[in-house]
N, CA, C and O of each residue as an XYZ file, in Angstrom:
560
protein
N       0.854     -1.181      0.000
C       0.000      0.000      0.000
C       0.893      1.235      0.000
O       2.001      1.251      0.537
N       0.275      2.396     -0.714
C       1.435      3.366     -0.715
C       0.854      4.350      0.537
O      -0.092      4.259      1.319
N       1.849      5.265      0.323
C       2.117      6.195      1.397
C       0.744      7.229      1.863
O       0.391      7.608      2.980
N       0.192      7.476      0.564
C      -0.721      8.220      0.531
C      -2.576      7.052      0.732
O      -3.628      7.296      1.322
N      -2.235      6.189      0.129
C      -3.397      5.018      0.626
C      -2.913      4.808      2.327
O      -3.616      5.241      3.241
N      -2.042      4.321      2.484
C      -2.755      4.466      4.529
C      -2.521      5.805      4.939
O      -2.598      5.808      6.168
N      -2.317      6.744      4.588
C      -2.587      7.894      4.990
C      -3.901      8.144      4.904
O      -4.416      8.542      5.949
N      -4.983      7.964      3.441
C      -5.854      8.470      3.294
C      -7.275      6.937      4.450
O      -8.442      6.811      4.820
N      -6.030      6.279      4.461
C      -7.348      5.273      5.136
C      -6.942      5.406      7.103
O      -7.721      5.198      8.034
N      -5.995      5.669      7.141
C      -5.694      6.241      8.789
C      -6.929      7.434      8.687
O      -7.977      7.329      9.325
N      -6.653      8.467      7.867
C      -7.999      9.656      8.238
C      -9.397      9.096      7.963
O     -10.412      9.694      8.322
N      -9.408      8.276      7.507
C     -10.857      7.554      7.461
C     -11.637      6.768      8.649
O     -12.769      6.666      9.121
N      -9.892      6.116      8.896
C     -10.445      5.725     10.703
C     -10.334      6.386     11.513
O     -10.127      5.680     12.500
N     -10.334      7.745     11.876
C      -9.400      8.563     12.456
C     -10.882      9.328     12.715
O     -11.286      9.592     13.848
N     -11.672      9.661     11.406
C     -12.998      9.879     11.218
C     -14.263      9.426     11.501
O     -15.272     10.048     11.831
N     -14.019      7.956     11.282
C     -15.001      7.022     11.969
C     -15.031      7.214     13.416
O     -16.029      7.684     13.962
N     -14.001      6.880     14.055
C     -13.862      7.411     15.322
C     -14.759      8.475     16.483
O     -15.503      8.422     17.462
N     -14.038      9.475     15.520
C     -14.527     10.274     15.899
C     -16.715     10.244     15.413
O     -17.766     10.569     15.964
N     -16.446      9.884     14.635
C     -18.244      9.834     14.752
C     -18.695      9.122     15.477
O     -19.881      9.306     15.749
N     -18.002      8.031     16.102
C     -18.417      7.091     16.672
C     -18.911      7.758     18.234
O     -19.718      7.309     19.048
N     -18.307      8.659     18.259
C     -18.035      9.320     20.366
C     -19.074      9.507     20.558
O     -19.238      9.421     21.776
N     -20.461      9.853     19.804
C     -21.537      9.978     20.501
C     -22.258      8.791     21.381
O     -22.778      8.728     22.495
N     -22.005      7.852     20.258
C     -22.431      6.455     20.338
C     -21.555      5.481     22.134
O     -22.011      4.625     22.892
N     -20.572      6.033     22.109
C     -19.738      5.265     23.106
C     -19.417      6.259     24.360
O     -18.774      5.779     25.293
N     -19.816      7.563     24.421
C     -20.213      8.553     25.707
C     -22.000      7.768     26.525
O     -22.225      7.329     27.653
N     -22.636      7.874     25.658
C     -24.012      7.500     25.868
C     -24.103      5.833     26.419
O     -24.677      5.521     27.462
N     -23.578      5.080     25.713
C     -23.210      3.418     26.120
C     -22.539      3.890     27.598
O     -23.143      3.695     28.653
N     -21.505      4.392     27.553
C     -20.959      3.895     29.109
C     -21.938      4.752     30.187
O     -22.460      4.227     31.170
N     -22.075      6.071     29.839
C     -23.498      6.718     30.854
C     -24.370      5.596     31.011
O     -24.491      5.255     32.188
N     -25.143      4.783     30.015
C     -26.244      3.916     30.291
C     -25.668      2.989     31.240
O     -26.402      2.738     32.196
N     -24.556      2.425     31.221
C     -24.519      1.824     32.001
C     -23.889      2.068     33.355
O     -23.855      1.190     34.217
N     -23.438      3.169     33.507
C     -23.076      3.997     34.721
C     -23.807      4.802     35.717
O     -23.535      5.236     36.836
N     -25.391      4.882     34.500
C     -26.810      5.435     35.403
C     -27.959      4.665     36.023
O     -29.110      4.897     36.393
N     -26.750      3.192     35.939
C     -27.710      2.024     36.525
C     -27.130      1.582     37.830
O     -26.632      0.471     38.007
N     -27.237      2.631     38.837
C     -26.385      2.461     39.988
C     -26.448      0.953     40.848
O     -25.650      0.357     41.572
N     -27.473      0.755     40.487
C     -27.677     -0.983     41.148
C     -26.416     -1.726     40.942
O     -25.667     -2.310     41.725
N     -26.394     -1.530     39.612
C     -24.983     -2.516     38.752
C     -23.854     -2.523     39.654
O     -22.986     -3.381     39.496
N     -23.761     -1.675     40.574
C     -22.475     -1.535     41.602
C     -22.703     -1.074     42.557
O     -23.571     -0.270     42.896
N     -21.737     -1.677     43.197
C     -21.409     -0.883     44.531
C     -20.985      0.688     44.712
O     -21.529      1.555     44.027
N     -20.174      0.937     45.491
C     -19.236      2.257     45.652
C     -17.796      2.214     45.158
O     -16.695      2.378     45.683
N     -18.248      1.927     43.930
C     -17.100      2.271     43.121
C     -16.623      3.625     43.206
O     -17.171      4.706     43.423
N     -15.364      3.230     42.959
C     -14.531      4.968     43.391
C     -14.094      5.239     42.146
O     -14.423      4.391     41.317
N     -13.464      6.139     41.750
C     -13.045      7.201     40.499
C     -11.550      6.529     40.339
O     -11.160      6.215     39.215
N     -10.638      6.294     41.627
C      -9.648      5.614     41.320
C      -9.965      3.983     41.019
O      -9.421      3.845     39.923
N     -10.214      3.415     41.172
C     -10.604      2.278     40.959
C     -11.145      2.004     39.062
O     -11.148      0.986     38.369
N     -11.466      3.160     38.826
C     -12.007      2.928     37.763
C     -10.862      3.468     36.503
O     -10.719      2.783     35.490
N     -10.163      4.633     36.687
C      -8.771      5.004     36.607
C      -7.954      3.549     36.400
O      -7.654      3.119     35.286
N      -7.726      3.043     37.337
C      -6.875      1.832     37.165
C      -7.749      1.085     35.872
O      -7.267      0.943     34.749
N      -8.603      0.811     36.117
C      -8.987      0.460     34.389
C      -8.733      0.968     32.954
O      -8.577      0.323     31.917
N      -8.734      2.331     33.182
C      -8.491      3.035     32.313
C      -6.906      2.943     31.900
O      -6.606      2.738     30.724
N      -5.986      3.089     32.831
C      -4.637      2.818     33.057
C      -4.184      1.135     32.299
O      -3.172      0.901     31.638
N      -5.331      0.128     32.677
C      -4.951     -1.005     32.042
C      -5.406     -0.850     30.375
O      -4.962     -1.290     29.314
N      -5.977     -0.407     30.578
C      -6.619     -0.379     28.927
C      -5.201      0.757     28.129
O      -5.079      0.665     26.907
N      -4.446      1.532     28.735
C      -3.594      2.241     27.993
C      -2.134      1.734     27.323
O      -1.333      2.021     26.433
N      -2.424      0.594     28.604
C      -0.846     -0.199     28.679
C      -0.898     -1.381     27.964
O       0.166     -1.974     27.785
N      -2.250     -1.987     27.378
C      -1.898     -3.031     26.530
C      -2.709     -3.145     25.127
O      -3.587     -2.338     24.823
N      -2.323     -4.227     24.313
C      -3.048     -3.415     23.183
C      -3.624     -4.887     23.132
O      -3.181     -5.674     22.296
N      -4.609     -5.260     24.022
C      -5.398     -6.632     24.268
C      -6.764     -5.811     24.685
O      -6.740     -5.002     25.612
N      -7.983     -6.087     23.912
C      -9.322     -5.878     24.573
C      -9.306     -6.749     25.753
O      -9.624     -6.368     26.880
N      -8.875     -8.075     25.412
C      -9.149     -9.215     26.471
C      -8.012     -8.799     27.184
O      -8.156     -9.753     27.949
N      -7.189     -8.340     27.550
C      -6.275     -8.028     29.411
C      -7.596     -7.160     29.969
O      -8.049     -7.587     31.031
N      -8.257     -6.022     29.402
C      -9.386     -5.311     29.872
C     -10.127     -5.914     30.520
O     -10.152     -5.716     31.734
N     -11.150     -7.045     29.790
C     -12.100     -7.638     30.439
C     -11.509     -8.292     31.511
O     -11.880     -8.067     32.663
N     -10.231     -9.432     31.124
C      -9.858     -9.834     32.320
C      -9.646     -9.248     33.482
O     -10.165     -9.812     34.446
N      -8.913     -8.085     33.726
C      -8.692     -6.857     34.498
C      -9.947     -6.779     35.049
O      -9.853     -6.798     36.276
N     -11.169     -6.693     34.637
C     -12.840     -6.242     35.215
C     -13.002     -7.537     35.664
O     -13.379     -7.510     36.836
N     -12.885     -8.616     35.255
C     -13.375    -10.292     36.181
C     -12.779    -10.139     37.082
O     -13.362    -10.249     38.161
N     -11.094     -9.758     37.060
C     -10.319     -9.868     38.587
C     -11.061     -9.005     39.445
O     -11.184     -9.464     40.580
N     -11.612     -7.854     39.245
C     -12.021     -6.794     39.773
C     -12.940     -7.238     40.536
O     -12.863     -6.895     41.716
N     -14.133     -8.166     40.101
C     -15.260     -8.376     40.519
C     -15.341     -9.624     41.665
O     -15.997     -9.784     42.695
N     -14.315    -10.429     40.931
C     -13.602    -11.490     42.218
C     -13.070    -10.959     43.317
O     -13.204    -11.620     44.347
N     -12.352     -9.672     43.396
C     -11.827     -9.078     44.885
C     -12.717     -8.162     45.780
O     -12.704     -7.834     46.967
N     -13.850     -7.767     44.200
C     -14.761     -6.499     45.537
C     -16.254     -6.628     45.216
O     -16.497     -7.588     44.485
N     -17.542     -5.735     45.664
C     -18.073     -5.849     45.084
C     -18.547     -4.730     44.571
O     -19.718     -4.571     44.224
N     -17.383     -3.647     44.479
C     -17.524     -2.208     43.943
C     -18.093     -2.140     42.635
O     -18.840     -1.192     42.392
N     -17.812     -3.171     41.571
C     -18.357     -3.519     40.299
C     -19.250     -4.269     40.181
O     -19.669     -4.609     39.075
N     -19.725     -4.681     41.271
C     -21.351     -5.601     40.929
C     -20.895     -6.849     41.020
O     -19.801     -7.281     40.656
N     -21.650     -7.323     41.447
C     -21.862     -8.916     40.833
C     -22.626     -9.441     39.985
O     -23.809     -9.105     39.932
N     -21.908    -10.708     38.851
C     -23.369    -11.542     38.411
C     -22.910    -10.593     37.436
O     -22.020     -9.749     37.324
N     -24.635    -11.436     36.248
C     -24.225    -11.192     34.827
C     -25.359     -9.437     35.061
O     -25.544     -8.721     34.077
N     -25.901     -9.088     36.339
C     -26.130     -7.048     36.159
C     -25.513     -6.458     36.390
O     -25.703     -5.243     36.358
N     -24.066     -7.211     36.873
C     -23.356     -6.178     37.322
C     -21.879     -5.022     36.006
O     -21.096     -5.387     35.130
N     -22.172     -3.863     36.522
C     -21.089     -2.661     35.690
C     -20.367     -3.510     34.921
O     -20.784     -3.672     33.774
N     -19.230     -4.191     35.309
C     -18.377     -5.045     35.263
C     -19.059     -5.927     34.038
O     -18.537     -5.659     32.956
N     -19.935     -6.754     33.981
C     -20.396     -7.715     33.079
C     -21.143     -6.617     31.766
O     -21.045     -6.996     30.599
N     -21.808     -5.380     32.060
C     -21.826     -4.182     30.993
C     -21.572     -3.730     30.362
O     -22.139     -3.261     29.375
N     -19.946     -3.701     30.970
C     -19.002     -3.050     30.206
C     -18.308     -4.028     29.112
O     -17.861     -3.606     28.046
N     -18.265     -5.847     29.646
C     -17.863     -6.494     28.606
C     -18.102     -6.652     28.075
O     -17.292     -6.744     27.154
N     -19.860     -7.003     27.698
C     -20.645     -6.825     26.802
C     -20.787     -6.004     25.378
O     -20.757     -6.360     24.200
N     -20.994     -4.442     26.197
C     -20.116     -3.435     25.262
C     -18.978     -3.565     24.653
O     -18.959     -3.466     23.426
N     -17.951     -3.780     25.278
C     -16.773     -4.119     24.595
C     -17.251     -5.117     23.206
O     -16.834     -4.741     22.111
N     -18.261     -6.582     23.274
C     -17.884     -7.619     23.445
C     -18.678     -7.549     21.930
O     -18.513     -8.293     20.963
N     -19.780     -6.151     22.109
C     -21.197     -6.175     21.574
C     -20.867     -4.657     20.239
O     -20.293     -4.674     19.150
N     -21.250     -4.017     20.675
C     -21.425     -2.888     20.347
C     -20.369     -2.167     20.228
O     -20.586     -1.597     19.158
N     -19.113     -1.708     20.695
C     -17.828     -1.315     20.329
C     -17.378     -1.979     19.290
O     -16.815     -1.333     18.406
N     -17.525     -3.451     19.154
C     -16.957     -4.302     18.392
C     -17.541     -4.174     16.901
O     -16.955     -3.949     15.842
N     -18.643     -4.354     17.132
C     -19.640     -3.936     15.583
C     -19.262     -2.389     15.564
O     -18.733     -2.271     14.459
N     -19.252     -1.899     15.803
C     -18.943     -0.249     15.432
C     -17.491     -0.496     14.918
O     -17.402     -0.003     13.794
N     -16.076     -1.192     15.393
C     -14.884     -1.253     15.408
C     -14.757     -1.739     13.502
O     -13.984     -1.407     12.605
N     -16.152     -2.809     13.589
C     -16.424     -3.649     12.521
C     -16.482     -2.693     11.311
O     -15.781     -2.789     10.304
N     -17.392     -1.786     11.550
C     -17.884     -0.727     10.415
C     -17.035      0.113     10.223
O     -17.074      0.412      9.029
N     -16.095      0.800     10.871
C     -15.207      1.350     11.019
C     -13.891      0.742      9.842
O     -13.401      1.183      8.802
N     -13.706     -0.387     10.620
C     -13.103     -0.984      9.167
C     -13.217     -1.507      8.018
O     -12.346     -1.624      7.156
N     -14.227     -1.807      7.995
C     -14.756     -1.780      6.641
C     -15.073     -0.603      5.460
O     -14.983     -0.633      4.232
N     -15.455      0.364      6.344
C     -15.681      1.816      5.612
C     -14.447      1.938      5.273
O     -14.117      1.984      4.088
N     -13.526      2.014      6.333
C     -11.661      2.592      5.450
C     -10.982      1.477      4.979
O      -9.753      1.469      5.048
N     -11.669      0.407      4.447
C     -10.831     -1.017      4.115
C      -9.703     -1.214      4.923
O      -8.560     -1.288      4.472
N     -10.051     -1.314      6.312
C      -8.772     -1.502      7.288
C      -9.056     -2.992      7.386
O     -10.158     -3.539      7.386
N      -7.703     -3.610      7.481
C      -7.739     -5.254      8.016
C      -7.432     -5.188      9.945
O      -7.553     -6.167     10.682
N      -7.059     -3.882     10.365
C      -6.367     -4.382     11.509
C      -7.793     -4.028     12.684
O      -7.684     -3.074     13.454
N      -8.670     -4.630     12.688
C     -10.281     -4.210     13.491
C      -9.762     -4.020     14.887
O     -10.255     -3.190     15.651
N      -8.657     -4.883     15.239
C      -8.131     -4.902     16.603
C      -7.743     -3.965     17.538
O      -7.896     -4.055     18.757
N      -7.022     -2.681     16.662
C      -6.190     -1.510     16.946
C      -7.723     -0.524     17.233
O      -7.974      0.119     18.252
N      -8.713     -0.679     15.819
C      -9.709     -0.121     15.790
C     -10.617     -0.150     17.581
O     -10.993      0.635     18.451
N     -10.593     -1.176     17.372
C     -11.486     -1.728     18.630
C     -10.911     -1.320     20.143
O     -11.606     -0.896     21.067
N      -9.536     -1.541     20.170
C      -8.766     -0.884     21.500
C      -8.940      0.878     21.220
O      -9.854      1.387     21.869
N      -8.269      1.667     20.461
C      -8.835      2.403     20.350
C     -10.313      3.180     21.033
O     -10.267      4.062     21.890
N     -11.513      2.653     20.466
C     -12.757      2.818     20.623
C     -13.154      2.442     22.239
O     -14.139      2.880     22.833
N     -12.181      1.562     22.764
C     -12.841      0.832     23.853
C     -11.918      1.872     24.895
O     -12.364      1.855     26.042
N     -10.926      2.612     24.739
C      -9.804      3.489     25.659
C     -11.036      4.439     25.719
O     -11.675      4.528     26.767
N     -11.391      5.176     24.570
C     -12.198      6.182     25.004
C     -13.390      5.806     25.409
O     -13.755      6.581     26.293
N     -14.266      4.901     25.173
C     -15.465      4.602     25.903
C     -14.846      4.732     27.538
O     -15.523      5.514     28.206
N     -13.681      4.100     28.292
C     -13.640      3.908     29.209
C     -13.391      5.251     29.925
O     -13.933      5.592     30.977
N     -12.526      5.944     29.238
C     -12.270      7.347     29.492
C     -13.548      8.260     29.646
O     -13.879      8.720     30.739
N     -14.175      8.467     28.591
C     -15.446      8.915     29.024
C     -16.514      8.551     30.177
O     -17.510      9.181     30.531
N     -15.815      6.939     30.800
C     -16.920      6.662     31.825
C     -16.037      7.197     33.085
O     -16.560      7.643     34.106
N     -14.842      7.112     32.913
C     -13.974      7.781     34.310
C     -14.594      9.215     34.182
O     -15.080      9.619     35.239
N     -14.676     10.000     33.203
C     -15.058     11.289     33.210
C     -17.096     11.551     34.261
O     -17.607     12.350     35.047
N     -17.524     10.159     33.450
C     -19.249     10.807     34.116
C     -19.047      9.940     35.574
O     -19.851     10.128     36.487
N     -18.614      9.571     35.633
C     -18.043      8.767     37.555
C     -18.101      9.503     37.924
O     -19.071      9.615     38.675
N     -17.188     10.701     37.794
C     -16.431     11.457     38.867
C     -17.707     12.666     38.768
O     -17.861     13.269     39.831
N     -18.473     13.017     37.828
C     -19.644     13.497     37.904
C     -20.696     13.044     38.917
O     -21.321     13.792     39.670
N     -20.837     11.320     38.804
C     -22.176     11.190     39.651
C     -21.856     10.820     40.835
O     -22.683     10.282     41.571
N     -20.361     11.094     41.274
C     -19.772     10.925     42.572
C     -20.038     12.126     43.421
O     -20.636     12.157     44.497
N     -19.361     13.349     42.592
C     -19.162     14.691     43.247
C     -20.218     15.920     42.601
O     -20.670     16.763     43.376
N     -20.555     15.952     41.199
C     -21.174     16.592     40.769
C     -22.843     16.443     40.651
O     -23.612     17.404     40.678
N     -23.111     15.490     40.557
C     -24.882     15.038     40.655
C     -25.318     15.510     41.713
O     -24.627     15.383     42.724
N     -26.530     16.157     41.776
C     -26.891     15.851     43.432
C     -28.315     15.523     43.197
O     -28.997     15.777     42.204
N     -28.684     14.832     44.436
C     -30.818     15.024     44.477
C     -31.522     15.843     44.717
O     -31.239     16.760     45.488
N     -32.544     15.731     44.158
C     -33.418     16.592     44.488
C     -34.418     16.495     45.517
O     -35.197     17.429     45.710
């Protein structure tokens, strides 16, 4: 492939992406406004997820990372309602088919990069509305 073909197909995924953020802000809120799904999960706790998801370029160290999680506390829920089982899903479900379209629109073969990618910022965006419905939400 020449220089200017993965150039022009990097901005294609680069694009997809970015269209995609509405779609993967709203997914992790849904499942972050289902407070049942967990316990008292903390902002660091969820950080360290985010932190694992930066350091490897495996969807699956992620999920695994969230099973260990759920085996030591029950800050992430238990069982197949809990945050934890939500978020793999997503990953597993819906990031993945989006990761899918994504490469296909820019004739990318590598869906994998696509998919880590997509799944850093879904998680990022959920560290971001955490720390909202921790400190910033209140009742009425």
């Amino acid at each position: 492939m020449s220089n200017f073909s993965e150039q022009h197909q990097q901005l294609k995924i680069q694009k997809g992406i970015r269209q995609a953020e509405d779609f993967l802000v709203t997914w992790i809120q849904d499942a972050l406004d289902d407070k049942k799904s967990y316990g008292e999960l903390e902002e660091s706790q969820f950080r360290n997820l985010l932190r694992v998801s930066d350091t490897t370029e495996s969807t699956e160290v992620i999920k695994n990372f969230l099973r260990y999680q759920v085996g030591r506390d029950k800050k992430w829920g238990r069982g197949k309602d809990s945050l934890a089982t939500k978020i793999i899903q997503d990953i597993d479900t819906k990031i993945k088919e989006c990761a899918n379209k994504i490469a296909k629109e820019a004739k990318a073969e590598d869906v994998n990069t696509i998919l880590l990618e997509l799944t850093r910022r879904y998680l990022g965006y959920g560290a971001r509305y955490l720390k909202y419905k921790r400190d910033g939400e209140f009742t009425l």
